[in-house]
TILO-822039 format. One record per residue: x, y, z of N, C-alpha, C in turn. Coordinates in steps of 0.1 Angstrom, whole numbers, plus 5000, padded with zeros to 4 digits. Layout:
# residues N
XYZXYZXYZ...
***
This chain:
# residues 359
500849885000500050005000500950125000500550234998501050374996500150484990500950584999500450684994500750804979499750824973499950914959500051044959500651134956500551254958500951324944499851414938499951444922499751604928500751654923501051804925501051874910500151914912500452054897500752004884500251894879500051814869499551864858500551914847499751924835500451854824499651874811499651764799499651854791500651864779500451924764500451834756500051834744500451804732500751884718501851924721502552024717501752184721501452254716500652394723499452364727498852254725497052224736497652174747497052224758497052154768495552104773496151924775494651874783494151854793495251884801495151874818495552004821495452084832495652244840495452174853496752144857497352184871496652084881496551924878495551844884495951854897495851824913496451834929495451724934495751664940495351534948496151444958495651434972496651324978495551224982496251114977495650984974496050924985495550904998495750865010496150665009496950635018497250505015496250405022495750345012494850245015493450285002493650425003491950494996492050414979490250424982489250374964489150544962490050574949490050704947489450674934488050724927487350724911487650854906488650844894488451004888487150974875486851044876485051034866485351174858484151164846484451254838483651214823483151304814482951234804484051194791483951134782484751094775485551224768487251194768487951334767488151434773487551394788488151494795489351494800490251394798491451354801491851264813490851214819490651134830491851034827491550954814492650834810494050924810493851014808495351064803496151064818495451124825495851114840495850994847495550904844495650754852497350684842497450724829498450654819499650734825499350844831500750964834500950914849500050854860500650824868501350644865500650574855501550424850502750464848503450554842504250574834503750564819502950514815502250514799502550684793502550814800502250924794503450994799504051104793505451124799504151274807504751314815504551414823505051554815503951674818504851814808505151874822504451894834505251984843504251894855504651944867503951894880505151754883505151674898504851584904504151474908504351374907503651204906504451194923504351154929504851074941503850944944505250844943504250684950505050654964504350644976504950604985506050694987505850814989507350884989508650954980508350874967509050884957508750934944508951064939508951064930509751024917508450974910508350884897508650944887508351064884508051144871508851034856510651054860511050944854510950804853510550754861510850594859510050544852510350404851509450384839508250274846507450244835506350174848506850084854507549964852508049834858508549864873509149974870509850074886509250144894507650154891506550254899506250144913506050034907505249914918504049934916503249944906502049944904501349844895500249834894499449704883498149794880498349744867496849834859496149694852495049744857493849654846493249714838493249704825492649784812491049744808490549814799489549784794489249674787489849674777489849524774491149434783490549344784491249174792492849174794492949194779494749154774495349034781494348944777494748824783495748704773496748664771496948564764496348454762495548474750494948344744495448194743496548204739497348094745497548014755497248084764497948054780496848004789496547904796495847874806495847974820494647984822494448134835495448124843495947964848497047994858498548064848498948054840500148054831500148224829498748324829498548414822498248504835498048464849498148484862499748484865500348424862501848394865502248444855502648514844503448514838504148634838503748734846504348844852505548794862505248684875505748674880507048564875506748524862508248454857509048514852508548604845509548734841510648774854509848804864510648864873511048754881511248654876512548514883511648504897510548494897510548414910510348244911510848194923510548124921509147984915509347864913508047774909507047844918507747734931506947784945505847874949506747984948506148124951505048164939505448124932504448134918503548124920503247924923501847824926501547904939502247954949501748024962500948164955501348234954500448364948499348334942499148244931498248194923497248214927497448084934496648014943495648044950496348164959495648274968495248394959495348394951494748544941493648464938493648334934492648214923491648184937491748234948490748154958489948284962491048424963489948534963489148594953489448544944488348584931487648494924487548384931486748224930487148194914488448164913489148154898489747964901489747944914490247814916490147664903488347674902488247554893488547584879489447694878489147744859490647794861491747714867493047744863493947704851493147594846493147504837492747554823491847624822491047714815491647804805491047774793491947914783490848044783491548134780490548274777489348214775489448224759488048154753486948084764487248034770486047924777485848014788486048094790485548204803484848284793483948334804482548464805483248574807483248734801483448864802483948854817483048794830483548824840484448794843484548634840485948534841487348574841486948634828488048704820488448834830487948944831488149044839488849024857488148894860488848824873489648824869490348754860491548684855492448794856492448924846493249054847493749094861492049084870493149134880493449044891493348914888494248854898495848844894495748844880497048894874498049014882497549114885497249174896498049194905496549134906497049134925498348984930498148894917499748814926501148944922501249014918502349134922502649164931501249214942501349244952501749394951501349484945502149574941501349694950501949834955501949924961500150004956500150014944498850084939497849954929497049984927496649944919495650064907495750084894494950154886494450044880493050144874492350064869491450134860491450114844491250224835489750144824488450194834487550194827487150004829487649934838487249764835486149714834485449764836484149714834482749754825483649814814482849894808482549784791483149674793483249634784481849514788481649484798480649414803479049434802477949364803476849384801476349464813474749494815474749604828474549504844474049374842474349284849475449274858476049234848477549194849478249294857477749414853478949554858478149524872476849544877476849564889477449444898477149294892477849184905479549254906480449284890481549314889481949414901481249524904481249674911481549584926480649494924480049464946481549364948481549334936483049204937484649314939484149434932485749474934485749574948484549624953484749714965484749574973484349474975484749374983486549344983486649344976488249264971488849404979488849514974489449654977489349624998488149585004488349585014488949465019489349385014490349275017491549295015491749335005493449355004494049525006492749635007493249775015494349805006494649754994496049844985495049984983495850054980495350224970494950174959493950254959493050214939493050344937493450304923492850424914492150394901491150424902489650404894489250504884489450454872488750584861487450534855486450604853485150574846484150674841483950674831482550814829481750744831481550634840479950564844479850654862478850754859478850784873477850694884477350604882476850524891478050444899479150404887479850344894480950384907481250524898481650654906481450654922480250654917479350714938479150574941479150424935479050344946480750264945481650314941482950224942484050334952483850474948484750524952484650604970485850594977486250664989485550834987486450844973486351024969486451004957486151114950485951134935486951234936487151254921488251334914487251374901486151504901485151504887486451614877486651544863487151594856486351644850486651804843486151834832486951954823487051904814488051944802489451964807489651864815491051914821491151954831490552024837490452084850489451974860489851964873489651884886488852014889487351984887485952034892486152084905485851914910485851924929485751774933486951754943487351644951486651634963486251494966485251494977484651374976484051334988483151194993482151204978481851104976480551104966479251164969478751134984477851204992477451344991478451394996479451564995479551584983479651574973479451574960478351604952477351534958475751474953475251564961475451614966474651704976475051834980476251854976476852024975477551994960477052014952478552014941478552164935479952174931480752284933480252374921479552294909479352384900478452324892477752354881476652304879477252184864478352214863478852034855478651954869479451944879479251844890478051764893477251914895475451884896474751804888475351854872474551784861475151634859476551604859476751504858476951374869476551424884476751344888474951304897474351214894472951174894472351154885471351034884470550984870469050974876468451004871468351134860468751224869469551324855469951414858469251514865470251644874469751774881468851874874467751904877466752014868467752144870467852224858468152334855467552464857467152564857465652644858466552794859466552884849466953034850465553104862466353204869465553254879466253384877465253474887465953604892465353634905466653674909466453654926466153804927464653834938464153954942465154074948464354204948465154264956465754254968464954174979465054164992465854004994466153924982467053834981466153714991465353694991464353614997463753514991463153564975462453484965463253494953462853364946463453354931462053354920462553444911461453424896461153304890461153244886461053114880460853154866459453204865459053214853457653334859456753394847456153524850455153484863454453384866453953314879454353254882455553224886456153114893457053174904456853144915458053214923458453114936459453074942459853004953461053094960460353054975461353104984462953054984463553164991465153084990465453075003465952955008465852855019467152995028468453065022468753145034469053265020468153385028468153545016469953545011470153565001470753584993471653744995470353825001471153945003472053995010472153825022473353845031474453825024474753785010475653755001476053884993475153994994475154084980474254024973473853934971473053914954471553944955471254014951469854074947469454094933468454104929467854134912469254084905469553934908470853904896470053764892470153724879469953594874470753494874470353374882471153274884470053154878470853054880470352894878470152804892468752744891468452694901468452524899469052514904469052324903468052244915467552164909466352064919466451934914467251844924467151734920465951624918465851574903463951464905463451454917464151394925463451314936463151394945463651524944463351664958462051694956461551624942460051694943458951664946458051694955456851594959455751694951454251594953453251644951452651744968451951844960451751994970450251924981450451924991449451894998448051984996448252084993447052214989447052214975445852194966445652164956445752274948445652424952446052534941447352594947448352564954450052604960450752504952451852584951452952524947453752514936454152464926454752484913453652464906453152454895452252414884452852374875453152214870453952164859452752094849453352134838452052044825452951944822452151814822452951744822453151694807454251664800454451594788453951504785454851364796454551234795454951174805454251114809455350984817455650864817456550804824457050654824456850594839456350514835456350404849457850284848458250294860459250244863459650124872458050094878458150024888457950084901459250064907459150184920458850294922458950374912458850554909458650534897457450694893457150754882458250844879458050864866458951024860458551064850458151224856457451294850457951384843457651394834458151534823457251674817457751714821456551834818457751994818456452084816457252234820456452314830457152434832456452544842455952624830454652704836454052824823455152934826455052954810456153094807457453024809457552894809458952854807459052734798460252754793459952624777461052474785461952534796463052424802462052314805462652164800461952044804462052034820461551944829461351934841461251804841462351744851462251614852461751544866460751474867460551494883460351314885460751294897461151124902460051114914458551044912457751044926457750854928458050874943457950714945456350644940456650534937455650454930455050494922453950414919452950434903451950534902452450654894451050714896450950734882449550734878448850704867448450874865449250954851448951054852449051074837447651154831447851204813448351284811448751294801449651434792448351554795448951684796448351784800447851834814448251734819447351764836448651824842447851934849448752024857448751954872450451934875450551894890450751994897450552014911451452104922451852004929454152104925454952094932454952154942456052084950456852124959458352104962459252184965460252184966461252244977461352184985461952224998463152324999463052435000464452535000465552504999465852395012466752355013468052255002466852234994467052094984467752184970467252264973467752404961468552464958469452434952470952474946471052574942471652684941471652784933473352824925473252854914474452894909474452994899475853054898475553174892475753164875475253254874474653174856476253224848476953314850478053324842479053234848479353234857480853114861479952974861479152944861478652814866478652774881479552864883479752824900478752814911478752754922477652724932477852834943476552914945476553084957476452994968
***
């Protein structure tokens, strides 16, 4: 195990740069997910701490040491990729071991590691086994018991389960936060799947276009995020959007020409009065209004039944933004019927419409 410490990290390629100044200490033992959507450079920052990417300026430290130079074999780390990269050839035990022949260990110690990597990822009766005759999951065991007989200081891990069905990803997800608390090495976890995000990782790392958003528990995240990429990208379905203008007395927001809601603490203790911002509400914050003419007024589009919860689509009058709203269980509702919302102050995000940023 060890600790990571990425100081002031950035990436060119030749005059673009894709990274700006990444900072993170990756505590020893921590499930650290950097998330992001595709291109934001997430991979590029997991390959720069392998050695895979040469570094343009900043510090890497593993356990103490910085790496910048070395090359991967000299980091002490093990990466699992997206695809397998398993040798076809090779029987699971041979393709499990063949890292560890390279580096002269002995028979012994070989069948010893195996063994024990093959018993914690229930690989035991399929050592015998070529790629081919294994299942996507099989296969992905297989990578990282590869792995884990290293025994190596970090572990990264770039996107693994993305190659899997949606099944599969979730037993895969409950299989690796289990393994992670058995063997307590450092992870480092890249994914633009944010479900997997908030249920695999310690802390997040949200990329976006290069720049590190905001670092923080998934919880803390989901529930304060820093700016309204954070907001939007991290929850399914996604955070409702809504242009407002906050009153003079910084108490109430506009919504739209009838629409108005309180703001859970005035605004004017901030300075901000008569300024337009963006109001975020996440689906599920919104209930039906116990008083039948209070509350938001949404026309509804359409809905889906989902089982456990409805979701409802509709708009506010005098506003064209869709509205997405998440009510537990089945309610049976037609296109055009006006519901009253409600939406608890507190649940109400606000951000400022030119920086994106969260007041």
């Amino acid at each position: 195990m060890a600790r990571v410490l990425i100081e002031n990290i950035t990436k060119s390629y030749g005059e673009t740069e894709v990274l700006h100044g990444i900072n993170t200490d990756i505590s020893d033992g921590e499930f650290i997910v950097i998330v992001g959507p595709s291109g934001c450079g997430k991979s590029t920052l997991l390959r720069m701490i392998a050695g895979l990417e040469d570094i343009s300026s900043g510090t890497i430290s593993i356990d103490g040491r910085v790496v910048n130079t070395l090359e991967p074999k000299d980091r002490d780390i093990a990466m699992v990729f997206q695809n397998y990269a398993l040798y076809p050839h090779m029987t699971v035990f041979k393709n499990m071991a063949y890292g560890l022949k390279l580096r002269k260990f002995s028979k012994k110690n070989i069948k010893i590691r195996v063994h024990q990597a093959a018993k914690l990822l229930q690989l035991e009766e399929l050592l015998e086994r070529k790629p081919r005759q294994l299942s996507g999951g099989q296969r992905q065991r297989v990578a990282m018991g590869r792995c884990i007989v290293r025994e190596p200081k970090v572990f990264l891990f770039d996107e693994p389960l993305s190659n899997l069905d949606a099944k599969l990803r979730v037993q895969m997800r409950l299989e690796l936060r289990k393994l992670h608390k058995r063997l307590k090495v450092t992870s480092i976890y890249v994914t633009h799947d944010q479900v997997e995000a908030m249920t695999l990782g310690d802390r997040l790392v949200v990329i976006n276009d290069g720049y590190a958003e905001q670092i923080g528990p998934p919880l803390e995240l989901y529930e304060k995020p820093a700016s309204i990429f954070v907001a939007g990208f991290l929850g399914s379905p996604a955070m409702n959007f809504i242009s407002a203008q906050i009153s003079a007395d910084g108490k109430t927001a506009q919504l739209s020409e009838d629409v108005k809601v309180p703001v859970a603490n005035p605004l004017s203790k901030q300075g901000i009065t008569e300024k337009k911002v963006t109001f975020g509400i996440r689906p599920e914050h919104f209930s039906l209004s116990d008083k039948e003419k209070t509350g938001l007024p949404l026309r509804v589009d359409h809905a889906e039944f989902h089982g456990a919860s409805t979701m409802i689509y509709g708009r506010l009058p005098g506003n064209d933004e869709l509205i997405t709203v998440r009510l537990p269980h089945i309610h049976h509702i037609s296109p055009e019927t006006v519901l009253m919302l409600t939406a608890l102050p507190e649940h109400i995000h606000i951000f400022d419409q030119k920086t994106g940023k969260r007041i």
